[in-house]
N, C-alpha and C positions, 0 to 999 in steps of 0.2 A: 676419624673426622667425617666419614661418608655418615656411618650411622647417628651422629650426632646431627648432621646438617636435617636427615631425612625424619629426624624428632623435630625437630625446631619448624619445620614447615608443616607437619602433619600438627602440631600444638598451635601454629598460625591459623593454621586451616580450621582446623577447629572453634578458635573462638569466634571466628567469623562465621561458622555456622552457628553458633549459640545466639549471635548477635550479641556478643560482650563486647566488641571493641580491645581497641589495642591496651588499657588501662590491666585487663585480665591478662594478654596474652604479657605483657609484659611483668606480671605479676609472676608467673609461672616459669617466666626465664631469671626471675631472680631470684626464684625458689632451686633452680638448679648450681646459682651461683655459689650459693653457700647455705649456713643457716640459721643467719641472723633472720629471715623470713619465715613468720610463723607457715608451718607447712598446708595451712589451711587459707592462704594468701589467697587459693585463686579458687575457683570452681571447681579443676580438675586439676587431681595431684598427679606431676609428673613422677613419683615414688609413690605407688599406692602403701597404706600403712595396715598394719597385722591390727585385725579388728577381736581380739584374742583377749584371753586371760583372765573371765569373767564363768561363772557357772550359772544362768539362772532357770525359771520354770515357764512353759507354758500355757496356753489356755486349757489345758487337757491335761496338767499337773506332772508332764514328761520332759526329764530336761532339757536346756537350750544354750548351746553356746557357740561358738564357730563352726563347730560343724554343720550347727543349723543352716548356712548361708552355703555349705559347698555347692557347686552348680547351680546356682541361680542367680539373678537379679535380685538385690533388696531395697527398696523402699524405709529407708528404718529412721522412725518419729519418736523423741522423747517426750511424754509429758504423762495427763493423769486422767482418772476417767471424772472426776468432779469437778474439771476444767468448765469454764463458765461459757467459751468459746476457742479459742485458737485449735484445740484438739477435737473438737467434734466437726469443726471447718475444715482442718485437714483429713480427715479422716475422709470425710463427705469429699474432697477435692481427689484425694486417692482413688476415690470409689469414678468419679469423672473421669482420670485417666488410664483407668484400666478398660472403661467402655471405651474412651477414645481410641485406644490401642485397638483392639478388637474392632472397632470400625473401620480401621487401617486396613487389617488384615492381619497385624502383630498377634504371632505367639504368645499365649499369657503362661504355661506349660514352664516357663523360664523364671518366673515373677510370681513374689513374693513382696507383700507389705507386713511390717512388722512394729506396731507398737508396744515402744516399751514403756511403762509405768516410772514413775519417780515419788511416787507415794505408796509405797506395799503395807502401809498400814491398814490403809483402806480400800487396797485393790488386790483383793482375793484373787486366788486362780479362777472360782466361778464367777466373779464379777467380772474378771474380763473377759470371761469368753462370751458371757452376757453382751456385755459392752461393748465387745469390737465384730459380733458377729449381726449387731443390726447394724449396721454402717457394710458388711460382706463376710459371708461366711467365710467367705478366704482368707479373710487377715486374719493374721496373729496376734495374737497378747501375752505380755510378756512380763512375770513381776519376779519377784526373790528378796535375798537381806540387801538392806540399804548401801554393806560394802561392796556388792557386787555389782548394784546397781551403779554406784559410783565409780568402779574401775569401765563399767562399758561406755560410760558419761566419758571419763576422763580419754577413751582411746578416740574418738571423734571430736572431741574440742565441747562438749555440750555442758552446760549447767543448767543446775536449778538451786532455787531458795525456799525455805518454806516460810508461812506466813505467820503471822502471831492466832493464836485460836481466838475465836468469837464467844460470845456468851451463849452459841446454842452446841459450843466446842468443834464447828466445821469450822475450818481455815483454808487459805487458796496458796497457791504454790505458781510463782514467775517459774519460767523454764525457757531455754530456747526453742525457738521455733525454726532449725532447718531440718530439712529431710536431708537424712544422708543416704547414700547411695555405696551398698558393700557390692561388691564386683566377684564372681563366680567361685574365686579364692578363699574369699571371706576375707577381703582387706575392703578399709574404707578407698576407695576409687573417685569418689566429687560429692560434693552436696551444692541441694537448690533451696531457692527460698522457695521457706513454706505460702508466705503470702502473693502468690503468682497465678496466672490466668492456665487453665488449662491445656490449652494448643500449645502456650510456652516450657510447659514441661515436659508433654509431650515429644516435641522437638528437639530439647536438648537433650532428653534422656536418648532418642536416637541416637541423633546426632554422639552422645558419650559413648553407646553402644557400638558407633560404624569405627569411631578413634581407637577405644578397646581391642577390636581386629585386626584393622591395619597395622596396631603399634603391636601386635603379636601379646596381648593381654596385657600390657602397661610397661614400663620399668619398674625392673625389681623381680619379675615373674618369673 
């Protein structure tokens, strides 16, 4: 009862530093109720989930799959590199909070940003290293077969659609827009929205960073 009380306050505490309000933090205790609530109810999962099962390639044509993520912070956006805006905005917004960190004082030594593709028809291994390395040499790019693709969609809740082709045969692709956020384990740990001000993400990704330690690496760990 002791450990369960000292979860329930440190998840209070928490949304209150994110500046969720109690709509989240209560979202989160009725994720623990049962599970009839989708586990992606709240910002931060109090069961972090196995971010697993998927093989794909990266911008250097070496493979990628959970182990990619052990020891670090990830940053991880689905979408495509013919994206018209949402993904060159996030990408550009990533690149934001990785200087903001570093102007903190924040170790980046820990973090990693990783986009992954939802079109590998047209996003070669060299086109994304192209693509994601003018936005920072740091990020990653990440493409493979479309079923792989869709088993690493399906382990964070993400989709995408593809569009009907044009008469010059390009087409545009709906996808979601959150960052999710895999945690040292290589489980998904919280996602933010992608359309948010800088200092705000900032701050919660602390903020999810100081909850992570105090809760001795999540439940489930």
């Amino acid at each position: 009862m002791r450990t369960r009380t000292r979860t329930l306050v440190l998840i209070a505490a928490l949304a209150l530093a994110l500046g969720l309000g109690g709509g989240v933090a209560m979202g989160v205790l009725r994720d623990q109720a049962g599970p009839k609530v989708p586990a992606l109810a709240a910002e931060v999962l109090v069961k972090p989930k196995a971010f697993d099962g998927y093989t794909l390639v990266n911008q250097d044509g070496q493979g990628f799959d959970q182990r990619s993520f052990v020891g670090k912070w990830s940053f991880v956006f689905f979408g495509y590199t013919h994206c018209p805006d949402i993904c060159p905005m996030t990408l550009s917004l990533m690149k934001q909070v990785k200087t903001a960190l570093k102007s903190r004082g924040e170790p980046l030594r820990d973090l990693q940003v990783v986009f992954i593709s939802v079109d590998p028809a047209r996003d070669t291994v060299s086109h994304m290293r192209d693509y994601v390395h003018y936005f920072d040499k740091g990020f990653i790019g990440v493409t493979g077969d479309p079923a792989q693709i869709h088993i690493a969609e399906t382990d964070v809740g993400a989709i995408h659609k593809m569009g009907p082709k044009k008469a010059d045969g390009q087409y545009e692709v709906s996808h979601s827009s959150y960052i999710y956020l895999i945690d040292p384990l290589g489980r998904l740990y919280a996602r933010f929205n992608g359309i948010d001000e800088v200092p705000r993400i900032v701050d919660r990704y602390l903020a999810v960073r100081h909850f992570y330690t105090v809760s001795a690496g999540g439940e489930g760990a």
